[in-house]
C-alpha positions in Angstrom: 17.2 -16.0 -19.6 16.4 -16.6 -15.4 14.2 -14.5 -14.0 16.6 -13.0 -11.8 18.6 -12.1 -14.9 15.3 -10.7 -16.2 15.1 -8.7 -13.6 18.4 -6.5 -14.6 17.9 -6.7 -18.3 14.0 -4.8 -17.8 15.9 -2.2 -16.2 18.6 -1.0 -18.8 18.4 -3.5 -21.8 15.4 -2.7 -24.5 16.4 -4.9 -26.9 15.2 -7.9 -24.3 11.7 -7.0 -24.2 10.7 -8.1 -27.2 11.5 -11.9 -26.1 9.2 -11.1 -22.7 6.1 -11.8 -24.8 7.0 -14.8 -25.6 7.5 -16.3 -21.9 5.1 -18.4 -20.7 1.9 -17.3 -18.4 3.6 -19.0 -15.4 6.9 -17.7 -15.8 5.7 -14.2 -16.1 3.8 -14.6 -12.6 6.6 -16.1 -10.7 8.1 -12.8 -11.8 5.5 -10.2 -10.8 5.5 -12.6 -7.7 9.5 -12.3 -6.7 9.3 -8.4 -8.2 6.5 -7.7 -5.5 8.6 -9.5 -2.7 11.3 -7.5 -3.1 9.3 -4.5 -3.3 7.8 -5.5 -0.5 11.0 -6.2 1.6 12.7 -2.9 0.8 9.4 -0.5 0.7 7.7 -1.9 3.8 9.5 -4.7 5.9 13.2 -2.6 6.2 11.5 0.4 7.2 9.8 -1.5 9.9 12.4 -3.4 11.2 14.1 -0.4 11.0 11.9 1.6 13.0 11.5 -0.8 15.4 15.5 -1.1 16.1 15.6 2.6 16.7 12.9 2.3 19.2 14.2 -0.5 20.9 11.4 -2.7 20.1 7.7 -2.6 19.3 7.6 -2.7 23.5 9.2 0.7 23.6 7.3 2.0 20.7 4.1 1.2 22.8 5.1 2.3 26.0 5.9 5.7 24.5 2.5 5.7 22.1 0.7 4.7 24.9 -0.3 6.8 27.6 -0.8 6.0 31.6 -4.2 5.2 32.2 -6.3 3.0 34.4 -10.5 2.1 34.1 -11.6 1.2 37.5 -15.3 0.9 38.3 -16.3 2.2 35.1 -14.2 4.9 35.8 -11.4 6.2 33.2 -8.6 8.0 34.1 -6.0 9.0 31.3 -2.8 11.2 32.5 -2.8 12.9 29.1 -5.6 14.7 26.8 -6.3 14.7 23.1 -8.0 16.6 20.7 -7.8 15.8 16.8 -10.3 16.7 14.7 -8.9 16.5 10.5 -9.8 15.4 7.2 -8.2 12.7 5.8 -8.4 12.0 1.7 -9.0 8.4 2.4 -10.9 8.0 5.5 -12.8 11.1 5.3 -13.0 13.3 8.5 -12.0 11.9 11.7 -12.3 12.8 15.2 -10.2 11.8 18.0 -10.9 13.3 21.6 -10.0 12.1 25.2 -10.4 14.2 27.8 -11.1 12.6 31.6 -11.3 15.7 33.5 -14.1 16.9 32.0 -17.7 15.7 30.6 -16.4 16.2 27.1 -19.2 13.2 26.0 -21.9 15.9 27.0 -20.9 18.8 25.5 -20.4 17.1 22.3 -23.8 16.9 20.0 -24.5 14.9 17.2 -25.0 17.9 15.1 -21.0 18.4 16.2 -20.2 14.9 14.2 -22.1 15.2 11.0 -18.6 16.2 9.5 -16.7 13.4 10.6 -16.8 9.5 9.7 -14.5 8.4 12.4 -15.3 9.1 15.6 -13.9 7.9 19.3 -14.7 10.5 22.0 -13.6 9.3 25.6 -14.0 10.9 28.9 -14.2 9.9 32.5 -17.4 7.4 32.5 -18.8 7.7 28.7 -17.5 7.1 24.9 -18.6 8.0 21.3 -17.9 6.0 18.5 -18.7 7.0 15.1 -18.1 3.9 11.7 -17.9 5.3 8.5 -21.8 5.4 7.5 -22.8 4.6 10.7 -24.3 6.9 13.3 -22.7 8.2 17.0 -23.6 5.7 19.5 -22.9 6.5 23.5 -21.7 4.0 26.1 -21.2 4.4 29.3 -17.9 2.4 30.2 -20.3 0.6 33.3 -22.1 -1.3 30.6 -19.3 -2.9 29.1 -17.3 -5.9 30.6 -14.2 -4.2 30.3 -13.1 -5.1 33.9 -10.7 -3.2 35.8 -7.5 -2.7 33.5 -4.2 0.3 33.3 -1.7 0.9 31.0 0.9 -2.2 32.5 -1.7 -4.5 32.4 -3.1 -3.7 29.0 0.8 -3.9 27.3 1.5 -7.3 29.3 -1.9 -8.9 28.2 -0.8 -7.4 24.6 2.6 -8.0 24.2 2.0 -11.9 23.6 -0.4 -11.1 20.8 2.0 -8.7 18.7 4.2 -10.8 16.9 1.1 -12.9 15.5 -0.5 -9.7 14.7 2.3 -8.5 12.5 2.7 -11.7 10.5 -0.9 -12.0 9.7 -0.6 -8.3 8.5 2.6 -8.8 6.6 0.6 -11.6 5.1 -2.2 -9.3 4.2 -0.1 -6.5 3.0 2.1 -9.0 0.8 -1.0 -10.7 -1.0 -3.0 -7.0 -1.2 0.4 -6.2 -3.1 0.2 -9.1 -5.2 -3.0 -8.2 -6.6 -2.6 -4.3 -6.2 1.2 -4.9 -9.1 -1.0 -7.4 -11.4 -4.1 -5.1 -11.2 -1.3 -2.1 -12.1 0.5 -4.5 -15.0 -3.3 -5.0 -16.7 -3.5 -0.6 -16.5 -0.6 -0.8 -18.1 -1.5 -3.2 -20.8 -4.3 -1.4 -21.7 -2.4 1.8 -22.0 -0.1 -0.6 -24.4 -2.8 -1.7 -26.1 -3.8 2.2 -27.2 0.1 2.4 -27.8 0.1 -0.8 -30.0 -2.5 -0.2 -31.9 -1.4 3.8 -33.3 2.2 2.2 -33.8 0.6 -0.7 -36.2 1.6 -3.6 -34.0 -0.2 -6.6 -34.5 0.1 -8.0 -30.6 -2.3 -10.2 -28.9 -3.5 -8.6 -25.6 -1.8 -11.7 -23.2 1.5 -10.6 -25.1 0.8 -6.8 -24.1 0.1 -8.1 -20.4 3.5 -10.4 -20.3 5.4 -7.2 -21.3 3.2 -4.8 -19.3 4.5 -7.2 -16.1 8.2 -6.9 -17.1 7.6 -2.7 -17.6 6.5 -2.6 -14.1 9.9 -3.6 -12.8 11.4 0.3 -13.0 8.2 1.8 -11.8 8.4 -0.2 -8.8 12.0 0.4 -8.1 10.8 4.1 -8.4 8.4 3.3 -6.2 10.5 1.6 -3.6 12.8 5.1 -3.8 9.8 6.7 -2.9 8.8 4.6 0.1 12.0 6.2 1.5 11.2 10.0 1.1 10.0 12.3 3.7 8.1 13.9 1.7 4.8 13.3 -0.8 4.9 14.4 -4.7 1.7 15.2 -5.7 0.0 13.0 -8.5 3.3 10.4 -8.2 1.0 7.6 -9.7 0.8 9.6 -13.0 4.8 9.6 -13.1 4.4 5.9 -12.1 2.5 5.0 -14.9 4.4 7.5 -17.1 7.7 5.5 -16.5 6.0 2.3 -17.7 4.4 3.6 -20.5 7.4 4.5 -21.6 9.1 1.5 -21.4 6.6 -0.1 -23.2 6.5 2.3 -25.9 10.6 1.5 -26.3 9.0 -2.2 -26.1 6.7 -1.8 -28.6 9.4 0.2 -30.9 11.5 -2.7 -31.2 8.9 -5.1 -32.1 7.5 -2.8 -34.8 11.4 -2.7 -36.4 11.7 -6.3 -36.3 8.5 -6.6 -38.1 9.4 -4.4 -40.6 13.2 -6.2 -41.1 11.0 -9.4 -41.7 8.8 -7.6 -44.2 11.5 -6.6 -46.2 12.2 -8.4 -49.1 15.3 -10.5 -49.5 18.0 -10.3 -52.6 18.2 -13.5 -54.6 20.7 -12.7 -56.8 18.3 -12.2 -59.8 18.9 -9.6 -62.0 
């Protein structure tokens, strides 16, 4: 069977998986490689592309993001203000302030930041910025070599760079994804493993790992689904992994019956 026929049958058809183990080691990468560029082209690159036709370009998207400004003699000027201060589960607290009309860098404290691992504080002639670990450092914008520089400048100096931007990130995400299905395929396995071993199947762990690849596929159509929503479902990864356990468990089911058809003794005709 072809891979891309592979890729139908670990959808619907059970009875296939018990010939998965038997695939060789490179075969079951160039799957997990041509499953996670798929996910990868319906999950992430169609909703970007799409995005970015609705917009009318990445140019649109950052003349409308970005707002009129202009540093001139270590001076800052920004037409609008902003004030976000929330906790994020995976960055931690964050702080984002701009505010040019009024000394906002001096009525901040230190004491003020202590709850917040990113930080960027801008007003008319001073910044904050806060790294994860790191303390709050002040900078007056006269001490940097920023030039003078406003908002048409800054997207005509940045256009140029965006398209190489974007492909080294896309190159990033799709290798990050590489690693992130085959690191999810050995959780798998290892849940198979527990499986295997209360259902009396006598499989070698790289056999549990070749079919722990192929019961990935429906999870990560799930999870392509998903990518689509507007909305979050709390815990998903647990149904995630619950939908290839599952398939594994009908996996492992089959094995164990033909096991026991080719324990089973044969008639001879002896009476």
């Amino acid at each position: 069977m072809n891979i891309f026929a592979e890729l139908i049958h670990s959808v619907y058809d059970f009875k296939s998986y018990p010939g998965y183990r038997r695939n060789g080691g490179g075969k079951a990468f160039l799957y997990g490689l041509l499953l996670t560029l798929i996910y990868f082209v319906v999950s992430m690159v169609l909703p970007l592309v799409t995005t970015l036709f609705g917009f009318g370009g990445f140019g649109n998207i950052a003349r409308e993001a970005i707002p009129d400004f202009r540093l001139e003699d270590g001076t800052l000027w920004v037409e609008e203000t902003f004030d976000i201060q929330e906790y994020d589960t995976y960055q931690g607290g964050i702080c984002f302030m701009v505010d040019t009309s009024r000394p906002v860098t001096e009525q901040v404290t230190d004491v003020d930041l202590l709850a917040f691992d990113q930080v960027l504080i801008l007003d008319a002639e001073h910044m904050i910025v806060k790294a994860e670990g790191g303390s709050a450092i002040r900078i007056a914008y006269s001490e940097l070599d920023f030039g003078d520089i406003d908002r048409d400048t800054f997207l005509r100096e940045l256009m140029p760079y965006v398209p190489v931007f974007l492909w080294i990130m896309l190159i990033l995400v799709l290798c990050m994804g590489l690693l992130g299905f085959f690191l999810g395929a050995l959780v798998a396995a290892v849940i198979g493993s527990i499986m295997s071993a209360i259902m009396g199947c006598r499989l070698k762990f790289g056999e549990l790992y070749k079919l722990a690849i192929y019961a990935r596929t429906p999870a990560l159509l799930v999870n392509a689904v998903y990518a689509w929503l507007p909305f979050a479902i709390p815990y998903f990864y647990v149904i995630n992994y619950s939908i290839s356990a599952f398939y594994l468990w009908k996996a492992l089911k089959r094995i164990r019956e033909e096991e026991m058809n080719l324990q089973k003794p044969s008639w001879t005709g002896e009476v």
